[in-house]
PAKE-488272 format. One record per residue (C-alpha): chain; residue in three letters; x, y, z. Coordinates in steps of 0.05 Angstrom, whole numbers, plus 32768, in hexadecimal, padded with zeros to 4 digits. Layout:
BEGIN
{c A | r ALA | x X | y Y | z Z}
...
//
This chain:
BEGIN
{c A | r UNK | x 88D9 | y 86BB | z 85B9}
{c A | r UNK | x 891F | y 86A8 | z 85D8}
{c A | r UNK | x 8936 | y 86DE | z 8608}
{c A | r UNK | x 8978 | y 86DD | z 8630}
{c A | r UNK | x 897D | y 86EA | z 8676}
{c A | r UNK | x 89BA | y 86EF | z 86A6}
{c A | r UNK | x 89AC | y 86CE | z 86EC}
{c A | r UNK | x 89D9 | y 86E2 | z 872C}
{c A | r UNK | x 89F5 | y 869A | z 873E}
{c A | r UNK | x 89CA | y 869B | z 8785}
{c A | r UNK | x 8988 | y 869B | z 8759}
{c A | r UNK | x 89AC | y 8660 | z 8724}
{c A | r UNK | x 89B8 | y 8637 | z 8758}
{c A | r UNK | x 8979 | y 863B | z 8771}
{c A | r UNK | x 8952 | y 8634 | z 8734}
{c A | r UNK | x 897A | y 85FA | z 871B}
{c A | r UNK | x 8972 | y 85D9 | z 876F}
{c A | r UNK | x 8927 | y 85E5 | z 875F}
{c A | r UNK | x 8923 | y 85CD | z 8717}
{c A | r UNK | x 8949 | y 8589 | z 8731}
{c A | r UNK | x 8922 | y 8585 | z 8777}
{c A | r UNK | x 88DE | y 857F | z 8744}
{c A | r UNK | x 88F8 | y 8563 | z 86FB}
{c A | r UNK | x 88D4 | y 85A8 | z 86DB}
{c A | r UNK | x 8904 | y 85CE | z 86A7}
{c A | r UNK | x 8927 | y 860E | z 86BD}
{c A | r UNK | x 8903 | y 8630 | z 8688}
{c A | r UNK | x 88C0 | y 8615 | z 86A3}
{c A | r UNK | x 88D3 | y 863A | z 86E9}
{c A | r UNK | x 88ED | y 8679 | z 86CA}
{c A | r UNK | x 88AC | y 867F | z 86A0}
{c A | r UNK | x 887D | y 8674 | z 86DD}
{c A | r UNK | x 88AE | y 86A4 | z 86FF}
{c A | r UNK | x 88A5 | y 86D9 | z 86C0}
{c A | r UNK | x 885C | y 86CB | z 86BF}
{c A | r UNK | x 8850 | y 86DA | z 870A}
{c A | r UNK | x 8873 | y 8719 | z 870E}
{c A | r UNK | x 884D | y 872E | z 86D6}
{c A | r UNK | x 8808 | y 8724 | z 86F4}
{c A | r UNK | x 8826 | y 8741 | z 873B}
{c A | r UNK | x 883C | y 8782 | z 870E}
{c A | r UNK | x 8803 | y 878B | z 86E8}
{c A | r UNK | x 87D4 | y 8787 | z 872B}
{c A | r UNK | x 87FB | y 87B5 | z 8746}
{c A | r UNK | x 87FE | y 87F4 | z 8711}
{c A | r UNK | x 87B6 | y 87DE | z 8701}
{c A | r UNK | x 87AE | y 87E7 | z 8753}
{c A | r UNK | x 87D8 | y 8827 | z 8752}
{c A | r UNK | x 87A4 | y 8849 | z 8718}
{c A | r UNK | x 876C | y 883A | z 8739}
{c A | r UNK | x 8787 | y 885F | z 8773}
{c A | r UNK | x 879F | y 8897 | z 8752}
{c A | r UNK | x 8757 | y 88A5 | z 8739}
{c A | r UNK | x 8739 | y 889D | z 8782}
{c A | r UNK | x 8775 | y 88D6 | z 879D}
{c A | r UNK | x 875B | y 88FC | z 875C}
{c A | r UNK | x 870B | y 88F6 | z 8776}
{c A | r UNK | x 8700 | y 88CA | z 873D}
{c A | r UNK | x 86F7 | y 8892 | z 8753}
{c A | r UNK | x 86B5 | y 887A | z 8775}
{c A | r UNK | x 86C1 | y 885D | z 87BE}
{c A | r UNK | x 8684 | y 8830 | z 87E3}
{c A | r UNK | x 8688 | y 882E | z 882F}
{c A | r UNK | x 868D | y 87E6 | z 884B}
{c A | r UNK | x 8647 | y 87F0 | z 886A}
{c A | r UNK | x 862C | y 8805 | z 8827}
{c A | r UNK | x 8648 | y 87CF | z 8806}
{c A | r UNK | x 8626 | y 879D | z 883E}
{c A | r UNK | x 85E9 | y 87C4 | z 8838}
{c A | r UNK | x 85E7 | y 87BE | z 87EA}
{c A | r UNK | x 85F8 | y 8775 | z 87EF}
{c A | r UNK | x 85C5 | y 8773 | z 8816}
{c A | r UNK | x 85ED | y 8750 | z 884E}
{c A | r UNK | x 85D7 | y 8771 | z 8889}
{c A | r UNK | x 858A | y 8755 | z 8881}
//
């Protein structure tokens, strides 16, 4: 689906010095760029609920040394 964009000049230029510097597309750079902020986002809120439910109690939390111990890694 074709979506329009508007780039400061600083990141243009650098997108087009990085496009040329490798022979990949500009497109191919902005849709790695688009797909890695994506994953860093969605990490993050998914991070941010989990913590919300260990503030709220719900939210089970394993000591290091149980987790060791459960592992079995301290035999």
């Amino acid at each position: 689906m074709p979506t329009s964009i508007n780039l400061t000049p600083e990141i243009e230029q650098r997108l087009d010095f990085l496009a040329s510097l490798t022979g990949q597309s500009r497109a191919y750079y902005l849709q790695k760029a688009i797909e890695q902020g994506l994953e860093d986002m969605e990490d993050y809120y998914r991070a941010e609920a989990v913590m919300a439910r260990v503030r709220r109690g719900e939210e089970k939390i394993y000591s290091a040394a149980e987790v060791r111990q459960d592992l079995g890694l301290d035999d």
